[in-house]
N, C-alpha and C positions, 0 to 999 in steps of 0.2 A: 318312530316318526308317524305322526299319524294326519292328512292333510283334510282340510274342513269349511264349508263355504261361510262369507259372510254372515248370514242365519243363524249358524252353528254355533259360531265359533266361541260366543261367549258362553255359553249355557256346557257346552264340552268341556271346557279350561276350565269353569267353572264345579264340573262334576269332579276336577283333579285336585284341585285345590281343599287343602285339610281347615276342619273347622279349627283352630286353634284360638286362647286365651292371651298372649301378648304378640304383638304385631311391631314390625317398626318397616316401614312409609318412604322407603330414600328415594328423595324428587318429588315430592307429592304434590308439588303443586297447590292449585286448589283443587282440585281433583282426587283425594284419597283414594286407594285401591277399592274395589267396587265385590269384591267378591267372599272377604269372612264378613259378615252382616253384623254380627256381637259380639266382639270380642271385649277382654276384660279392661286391657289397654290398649290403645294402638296410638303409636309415637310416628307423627311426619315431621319430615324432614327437611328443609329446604334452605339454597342459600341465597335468593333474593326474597328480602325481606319484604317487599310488600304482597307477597304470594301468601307469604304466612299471617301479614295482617287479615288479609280478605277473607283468608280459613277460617281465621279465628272469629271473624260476624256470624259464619256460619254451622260453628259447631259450638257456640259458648256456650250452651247448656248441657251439653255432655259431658260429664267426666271422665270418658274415657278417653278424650285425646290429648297429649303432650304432644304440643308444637315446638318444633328445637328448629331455631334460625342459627345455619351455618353449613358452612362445605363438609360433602357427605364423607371426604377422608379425615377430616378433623372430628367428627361426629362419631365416626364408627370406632374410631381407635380410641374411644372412650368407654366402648361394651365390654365386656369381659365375654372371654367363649362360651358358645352356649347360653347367652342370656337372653335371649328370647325365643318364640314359638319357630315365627315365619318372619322372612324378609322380604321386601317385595320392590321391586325396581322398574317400575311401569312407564315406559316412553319415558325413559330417563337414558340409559348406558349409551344410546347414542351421541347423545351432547357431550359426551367424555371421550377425549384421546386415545384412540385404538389400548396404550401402555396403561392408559388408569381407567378403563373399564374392566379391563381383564385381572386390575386388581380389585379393584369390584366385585368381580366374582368371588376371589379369592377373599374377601374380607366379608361379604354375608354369607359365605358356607362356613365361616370360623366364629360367627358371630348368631346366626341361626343352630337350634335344636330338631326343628320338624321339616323345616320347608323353605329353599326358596324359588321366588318368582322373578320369571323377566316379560318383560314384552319390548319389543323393537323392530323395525323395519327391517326386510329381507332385502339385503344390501343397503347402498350407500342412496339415500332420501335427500336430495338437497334442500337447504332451508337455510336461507342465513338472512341477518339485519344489519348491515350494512349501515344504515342509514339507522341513526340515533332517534329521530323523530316517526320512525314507524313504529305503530304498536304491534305485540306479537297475536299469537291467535287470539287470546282472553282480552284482547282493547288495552294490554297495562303495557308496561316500560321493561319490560325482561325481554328484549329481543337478546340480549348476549348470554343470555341464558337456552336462547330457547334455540340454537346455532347449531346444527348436526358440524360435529365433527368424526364421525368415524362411522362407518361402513358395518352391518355382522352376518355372518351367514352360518349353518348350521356344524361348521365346521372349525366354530371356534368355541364349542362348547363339547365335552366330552362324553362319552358314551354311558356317563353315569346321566345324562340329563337327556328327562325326554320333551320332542318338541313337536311341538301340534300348532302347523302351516293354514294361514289362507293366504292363495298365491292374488286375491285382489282383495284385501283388504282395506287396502289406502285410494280411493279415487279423488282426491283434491290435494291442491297442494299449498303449500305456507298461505298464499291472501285465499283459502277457500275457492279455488277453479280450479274446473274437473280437469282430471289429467287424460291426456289423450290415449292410455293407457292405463286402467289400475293393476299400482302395485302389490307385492306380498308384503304380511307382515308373519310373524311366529312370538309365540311366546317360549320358553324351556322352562323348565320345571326340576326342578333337582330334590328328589326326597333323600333325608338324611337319615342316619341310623333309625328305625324304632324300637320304643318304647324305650329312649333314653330316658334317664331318670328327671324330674325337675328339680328347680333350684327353689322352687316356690310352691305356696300350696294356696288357694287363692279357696278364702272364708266364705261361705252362702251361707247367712241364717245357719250354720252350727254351733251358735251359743247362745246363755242367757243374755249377753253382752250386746250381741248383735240386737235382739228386738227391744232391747232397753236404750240402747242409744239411739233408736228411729225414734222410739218417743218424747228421749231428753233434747231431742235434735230441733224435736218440734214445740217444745214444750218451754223450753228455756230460751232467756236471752242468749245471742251467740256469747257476749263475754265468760258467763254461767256457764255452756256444755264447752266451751274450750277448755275451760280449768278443770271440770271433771276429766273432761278426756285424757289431757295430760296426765293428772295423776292415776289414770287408771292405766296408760302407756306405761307411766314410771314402775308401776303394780306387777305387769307382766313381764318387766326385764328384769325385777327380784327372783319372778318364781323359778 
């Protein structure tokens, strides 16, 4: 338990969190997680759809992101164990029913290899939308998304996960006015085995191949280096 002011707090979390190559984002919002900077892929996750449209204006040039519109139990129970780095669940687990966060947890430790992440309010945060015609923080139409239902304190998380507190974290509340009081919020952290083995081995410039296709890439029409590529694909699954 390690407790940490405002200031702190991200650049701390920040020093905990593992640099990892595949990411997967559940809740993300438009908001992606803020803290591995390059990863090889990072997949969010999200199940109102106009969240993931507004992402996608803003990260279309990147190929590292895969946006997957859909609920995050429908989504996860698609991973195989261990099929990515780190999982990361940012101001999300609150919006879930005390019974399906805490499988949450249980579905990114079985789903995660290195790492995963939480962050959430130190206890019960009210916020709800009631009213259809309110937008939520971001100006959009996901107030039913964006609904605390369930309360978490450090004691729903096991001694295998460590958590590092600011007891005021939160000084406004759903419309943006200060609370007469700030709240705590905590992140936990749960490292997994290491130096589990991967499932993958992610290519940098190690072959002739790689600097030959930046330049067929550049060089040919798209319809010309897709056919090459193919048959150089179809080449590798012979040998």
């Amino acid at each position: 338990m390690t407790y940490v002011s405002p200031t702190d707090a991200w650049s701390l979390v920040g020093s905990k969190v593992l640099d990892v190559e595949v990411i997967l984002d559940v809740g993300a919002g438009i908001c992606p997680q803020p803290f591995v900077k390059n990863p090889y892929v990072h997949i969010c996750v999200d199940a109102h759809r106009p969240y993931i449209e507004r992402l996608k204006t803003s990260v279309t040039d990147d190929p590292k992101f895969i946006l997957l519109n859909g609920r995050w139990d429908e989504v996860l129970a698609k991973f195989p164990d261990k099929s990515v780095d780190s999982v990361f669940a940012l101001d999300f687990i609150e919006h879930l029913e005390k019974e399906d966060g805490l499988r949450l947890l249980r579905e990114a430790e079985r789903v995660a290899r290195r790492q995963v992440v939480v962050f959430t309010p130190h206890g019960f945060f009210p916020q709800s939308y009631e009213d259809p015609n309110k937008a939520d923080r971001w100006g959009m139409d996901g107030g039913y998304w964006q609904t605390h239902r369930s309360g978490w304190d450090f004691d729903d998380f096991s001694d295998e996960w460590e958590i590092v507190c600011c007891p005021t974290f939160i000084d406004r509340d759903e419309d943006e006015q200060p609370l007469p009081e700030p709240m705590g919020a905590f992140w936990a952290i749960r490292n997994l085995a290491p130096g589990e083995e991967r499932r993958y081995d992610v290519v940098q410039n190690k072959s002739p191949w790689a600097h030959v296709k930046k330049a067929l890439e550049h060089g040919l029409p798209p319809s010309a280096f897709n056919g090459i590529r193919s048959v150089w694909r179809r080449l590798r699954r012979l040998l």
